[in-house]
Every structure is written in structure tokens, then in C-alpha cells.
C-alpha positions in Angstrom: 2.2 -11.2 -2.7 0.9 -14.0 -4.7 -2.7 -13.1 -3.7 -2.4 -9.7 -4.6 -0.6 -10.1 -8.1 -3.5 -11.3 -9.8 -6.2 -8.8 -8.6 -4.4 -5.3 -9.0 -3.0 -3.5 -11.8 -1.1 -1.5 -9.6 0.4 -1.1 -5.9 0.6 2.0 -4.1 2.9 1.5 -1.2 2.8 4.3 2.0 5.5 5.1 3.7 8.8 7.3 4.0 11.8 6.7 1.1 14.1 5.7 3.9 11.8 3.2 5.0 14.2 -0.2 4.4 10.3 -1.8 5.0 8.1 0.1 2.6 11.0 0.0 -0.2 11.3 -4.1 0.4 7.5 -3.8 -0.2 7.9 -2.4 -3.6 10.5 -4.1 -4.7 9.1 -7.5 -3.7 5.7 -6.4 -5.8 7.9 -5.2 -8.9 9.8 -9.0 -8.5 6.4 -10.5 -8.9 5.4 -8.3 -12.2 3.1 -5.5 -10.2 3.8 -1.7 -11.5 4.5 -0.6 -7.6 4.7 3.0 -6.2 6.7 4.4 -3.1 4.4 7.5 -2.1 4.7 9.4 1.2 0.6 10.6 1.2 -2.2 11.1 -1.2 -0.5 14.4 -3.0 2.1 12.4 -4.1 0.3 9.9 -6.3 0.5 10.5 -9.9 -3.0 10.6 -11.9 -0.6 8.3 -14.9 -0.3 5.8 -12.9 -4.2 5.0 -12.4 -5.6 6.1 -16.2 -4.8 2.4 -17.1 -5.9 0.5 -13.6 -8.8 -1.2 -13.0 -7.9 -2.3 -9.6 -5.1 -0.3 -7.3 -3.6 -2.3 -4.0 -2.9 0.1 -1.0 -0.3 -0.9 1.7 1.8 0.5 3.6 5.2 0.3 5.4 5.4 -0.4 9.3 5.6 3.1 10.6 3.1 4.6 8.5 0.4 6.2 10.4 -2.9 4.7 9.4 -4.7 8.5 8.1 -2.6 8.4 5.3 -3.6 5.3 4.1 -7.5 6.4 4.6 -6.5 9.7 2.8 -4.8 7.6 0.0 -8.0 5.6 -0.4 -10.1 8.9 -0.7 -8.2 10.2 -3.1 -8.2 7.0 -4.8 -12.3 7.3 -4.6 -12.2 10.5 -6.2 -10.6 9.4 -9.5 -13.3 7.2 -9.7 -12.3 4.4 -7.5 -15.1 2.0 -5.7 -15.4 1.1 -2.4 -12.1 -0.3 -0.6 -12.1 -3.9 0.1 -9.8 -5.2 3.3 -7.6 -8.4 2.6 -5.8 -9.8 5.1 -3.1 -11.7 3.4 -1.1 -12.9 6.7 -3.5 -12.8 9.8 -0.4 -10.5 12.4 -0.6 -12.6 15.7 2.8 -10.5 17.2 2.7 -10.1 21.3 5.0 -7.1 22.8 5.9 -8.1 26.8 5.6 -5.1 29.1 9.0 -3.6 29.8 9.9 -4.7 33.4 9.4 -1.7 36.7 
């Protein structure tokens, strides 16, 4: 989170509100002094929240399906929003073994 904090004004977090994963992510942004948001898709981010942010984080929880975070970027670009820049902040290097016949 340390990375992040300096860069955004705000976080936009993705994901469902009984998500124990995408509500740790808020919370851990809000412990480091980020204004964070909990939204489930694009329709649910509130124009206030960007009027006074210069740069907006998107992340999302675990189990969020990876067209709502494209369609929260859109939006994002149609408030006025450049281009979306990718930061990997911990490189994911997780291997799932086959279940057994």
C-alpha cells in the first residue's frame, strides 16, 4: 500500500460488500490515509468522490471478475480520466496442483 499512497487521491476497490478480501482492502488503504471506496461496478461510483482527484487507484477483491474493473476504468475515462497505468505492487507467483483422478 505504501507505493500506492503517495500517487492516488483516491482508491476505488471492486468487489462484493461481503467480500472479507475487498473490505480488508479498504480498510488497509483508509489505515494508510487513502479516501477508499467499496463499489460493486461502475454505476455505483459516486461522481463526489472524483471532483477533487487527480489520480484514482483501481483494485479489486479476489473474486472480482476482471470486466468490471475494465468497465470501472471506462467510466473512470469518461469523467475525464487519462489512460490507465498497470502497477504491479507484489509480482503473484501462487501454483494450484491438479486435484488427483
Amino acid at each position: 500500500m505504501k507505493n500506492i499512497v503517495p500517487r492516488s487521491d483516491l482508491l476505488l476497490v471492486v468487489g462484493s460488500a461481503n467480500s472479507s478480501n475487498s473490505n480488508r482492502l479498504v480498510e488497509v488503504a483508509r489505515e494508510h490515509g487513502l479516501t477508499a471506496y467499496l463499489i460493486e461496478d461502475a454505476t455505483t461510483i459516486d461522481p463526489a468522490w472524483l471532483s477533487n482527484s487527480e489520480c484514482v487507484t483501481v483494485t479489486a477483491g479476489a473474486s472480482a471478475p476482471e470486466h468490471l474493473v475494465q468497465q470501472v476504468i471506462a467510466h473512470l475515462e469518461g469523467f475525464g480520466f487519462g489512460s490507465a497505468d498497470e502497477v504491479e505492487v507484489v509480482e503473484e507467483d501462487v501454483r494450484f496442483a491438479l486435484p488427483q483422478s
